[in-house]
C-alpha positions, 0 to 999 in steps of 0.5 A: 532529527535534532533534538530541539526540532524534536522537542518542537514538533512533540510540543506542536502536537500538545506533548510537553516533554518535562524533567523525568516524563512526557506530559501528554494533553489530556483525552477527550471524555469517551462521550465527547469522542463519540460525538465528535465521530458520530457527527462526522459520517462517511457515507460511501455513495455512487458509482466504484469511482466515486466511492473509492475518492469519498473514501480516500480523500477522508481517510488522507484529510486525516494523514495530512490535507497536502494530498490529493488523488487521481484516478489514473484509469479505470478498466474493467474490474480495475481502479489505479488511483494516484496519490501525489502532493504531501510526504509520499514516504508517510503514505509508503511506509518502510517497505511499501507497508503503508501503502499495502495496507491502504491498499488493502483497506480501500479494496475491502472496504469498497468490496462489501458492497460489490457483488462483482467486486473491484480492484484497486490499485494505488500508486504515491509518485510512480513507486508502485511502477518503479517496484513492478519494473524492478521486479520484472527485471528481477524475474528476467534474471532468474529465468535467464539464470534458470535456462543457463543452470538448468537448476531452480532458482528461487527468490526472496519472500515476496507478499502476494502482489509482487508474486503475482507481477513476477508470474505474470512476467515468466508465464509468456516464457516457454522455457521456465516455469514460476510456482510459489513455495513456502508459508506467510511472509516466507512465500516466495516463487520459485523459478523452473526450467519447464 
């Protein structure tokens, strides 16, 4: 980013930048915050589906109003909602953090009140089907790797949806095997010849 666009959007959001530091606009009073929040409640009411849209709808007004969603399809025990419109990087993030983490959010927060429980799955401009694709290419691979070698093959450290895309891919094979191996972030599947 240039630097006088820098300095515009730091400006368009109250930061004046000065010789030697930022000015920042001045914090509402902590009495004056807690008023405003208290007058703005979200209260999740309804059936998975309508609560799942009151929820994300808030929470991307915040983002940026650009966005809406979709509940794509509804199966049993399974929400796949659709963001689209707005930056879909932001929602995103590096990685596919973001998205995780709103993911993650909307399933906990939907999931206090379940005694069944319900699985959200969300989806910013098909890159969630893109990965999965990418994935399965990547577990097709190495299970083919696997039968040539005959020796293990394991893959990058994958967090526990992408894990679970690859055993699902590898689990219809009767020639290899897929376990997880390791610890946090480091967990990775490990691919075997059966």
């Amino acid at each position: 980013m240039a630097d006088d666009n820098l300095d515009k959007y730091l400006e368009d959001i109250g930061i004046t930048m000065g010789e030697d530091e930022p000015t920042l606009p001045d914090a509402p009073e902590a009495e004056e915050a807690v008023v405003v929040a208290a007058a703005t409640p979200v209260t999740l009411e309804g059936d998975t589906r309508e609560r799942a849209e009151t929820f994300l709808v808030n929470l991307l007004l915040n983002f940026d109003p650009a966005y809406a969603l979709e509940v794509a399809r509804e199966e049993e025990g399974e929400l796949y909602i659709d963001i689209f419109g707005g930056d879909s990087g932001k929602i995103i993030g590096r990685g596919g953090r973001t998205l995780q983490a709103l993911e993650y959010l909307t399933n906990a927060v939907l999931n206090r009140q379940e005694e069944d429980g319900v699985r959200v799955t969300i989806d910013v401009g098909g890159y969630k089907r893109r990965r999965d694709d990418r994935l399965r290419d990547t577990a097709r691979k190495a299970a083919q790797q696997v039968r040539e070698t005959g020796r293990p093959y394991p893959l990058k450290p994958m967090n526990a949806a992408e894990r679970r895309v690859v055993h699902m891919e590898i689990a219809d094979d009767p020639s290899v095997v897929s376990e997880s191996s390791g610890e946090g972030r480091d967990r990775r599947v490990v691919v075997k010849p059966s």
